[in-house]
C-alpha positions as CSV (number, residue, x, y, z in Angstrom):
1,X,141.7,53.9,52.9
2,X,141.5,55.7,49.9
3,X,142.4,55.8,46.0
4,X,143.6,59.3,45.2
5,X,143.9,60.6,41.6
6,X,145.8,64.1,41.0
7,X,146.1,65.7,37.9
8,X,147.7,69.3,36.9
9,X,145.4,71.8,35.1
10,X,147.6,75.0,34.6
11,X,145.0,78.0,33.3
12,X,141.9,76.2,34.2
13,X,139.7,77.9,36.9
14,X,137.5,76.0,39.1
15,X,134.1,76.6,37.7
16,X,135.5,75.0,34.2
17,X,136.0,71.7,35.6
18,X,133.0,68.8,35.7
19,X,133.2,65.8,37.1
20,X,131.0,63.1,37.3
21,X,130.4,59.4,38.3
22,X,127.8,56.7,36.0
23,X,128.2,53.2,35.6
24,X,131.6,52.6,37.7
25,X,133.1,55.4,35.6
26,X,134.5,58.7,37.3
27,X,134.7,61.3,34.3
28,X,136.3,64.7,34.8
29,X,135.8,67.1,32.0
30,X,137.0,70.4,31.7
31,X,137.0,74.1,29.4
32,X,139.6,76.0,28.5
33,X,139.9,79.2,27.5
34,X,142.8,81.8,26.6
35,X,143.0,85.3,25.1
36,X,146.0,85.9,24.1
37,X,146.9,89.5,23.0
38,X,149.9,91.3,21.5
39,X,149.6,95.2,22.0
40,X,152.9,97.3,20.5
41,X,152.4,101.4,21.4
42,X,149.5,100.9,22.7
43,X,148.2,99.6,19.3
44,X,146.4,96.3,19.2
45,X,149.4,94.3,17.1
46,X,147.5,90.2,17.3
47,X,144.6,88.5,19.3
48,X,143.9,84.9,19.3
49,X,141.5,83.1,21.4
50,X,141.4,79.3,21.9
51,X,138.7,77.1,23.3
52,X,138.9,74.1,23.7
53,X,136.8,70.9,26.1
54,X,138.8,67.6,27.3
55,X,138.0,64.8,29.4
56,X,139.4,61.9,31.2
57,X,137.7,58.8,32.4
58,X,139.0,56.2,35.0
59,X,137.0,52.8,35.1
60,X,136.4,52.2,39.5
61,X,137.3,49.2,40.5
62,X,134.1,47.4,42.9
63,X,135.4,48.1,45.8
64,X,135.2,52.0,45.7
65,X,132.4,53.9,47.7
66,X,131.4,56.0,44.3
67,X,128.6,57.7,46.9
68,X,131.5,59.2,49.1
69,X,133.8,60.2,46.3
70,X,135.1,63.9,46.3
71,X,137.0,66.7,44.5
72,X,139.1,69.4,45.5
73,X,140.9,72.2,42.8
74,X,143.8,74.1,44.4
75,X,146.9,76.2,43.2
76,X,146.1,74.0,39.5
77,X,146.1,70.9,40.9
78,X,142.8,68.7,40.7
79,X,142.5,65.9,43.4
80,X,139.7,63.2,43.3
81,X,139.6,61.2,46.6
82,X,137.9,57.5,46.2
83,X,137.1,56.2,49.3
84,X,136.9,52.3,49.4
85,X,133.8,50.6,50.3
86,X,134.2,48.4,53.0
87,X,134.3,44.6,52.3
88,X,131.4,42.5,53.3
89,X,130.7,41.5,56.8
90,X,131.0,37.8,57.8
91,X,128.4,36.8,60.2
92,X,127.3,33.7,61.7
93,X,124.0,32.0,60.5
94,X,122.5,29.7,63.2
95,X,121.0,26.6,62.0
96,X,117.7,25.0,63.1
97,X,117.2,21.2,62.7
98,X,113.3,20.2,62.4
């Protein structure tokens, strides 16, 4: 069983995206970039650039395996898989008398 966390990034390409797990926080940051260009005649008319970093964080609850958690990026869509870890064991304890 898994948590799964998807998030749309339209214009961001792979190596722009960082994601990172301290503390029981998963943090995914990201850069964007876009040129945007207006030509008219073959005559540079406008050209505006934007730049811009973001982030998100998500607090993990304790019973997610952060060691086993992974990312994919396709076709815009970021998807974080959080595995659970699996809950403690029950075991029986034999008891001596002395």
């Amino acid at each position: 069983m898994s948590y799964v966390v998807k998030a749309e990034f339209p214009g961001i390409l792979k190596e722009d995206f960082d994601a990172s797990v301290d503390d029981g926080v998963l943090l995914i940051e990201a850069k964007k970039r876009e040129d945007k260009n207006l030509v008219k005649n073959n005559q540079m008319i406008r050209r505006e650039r934007s730049y811009g970093k973001f982030g998100r964080s998500f607090h993990l609850g304790p019973n997610v395996d952060d060691h086993s958690i992974f990312a994919e990026y396709q076709d815009e869509i970021l998807q974080v898989t959080l595995p659970k870890s699996k809950p403690p064991q029950s075991r029986k304890v034999e008891v001596t008398v002395s």
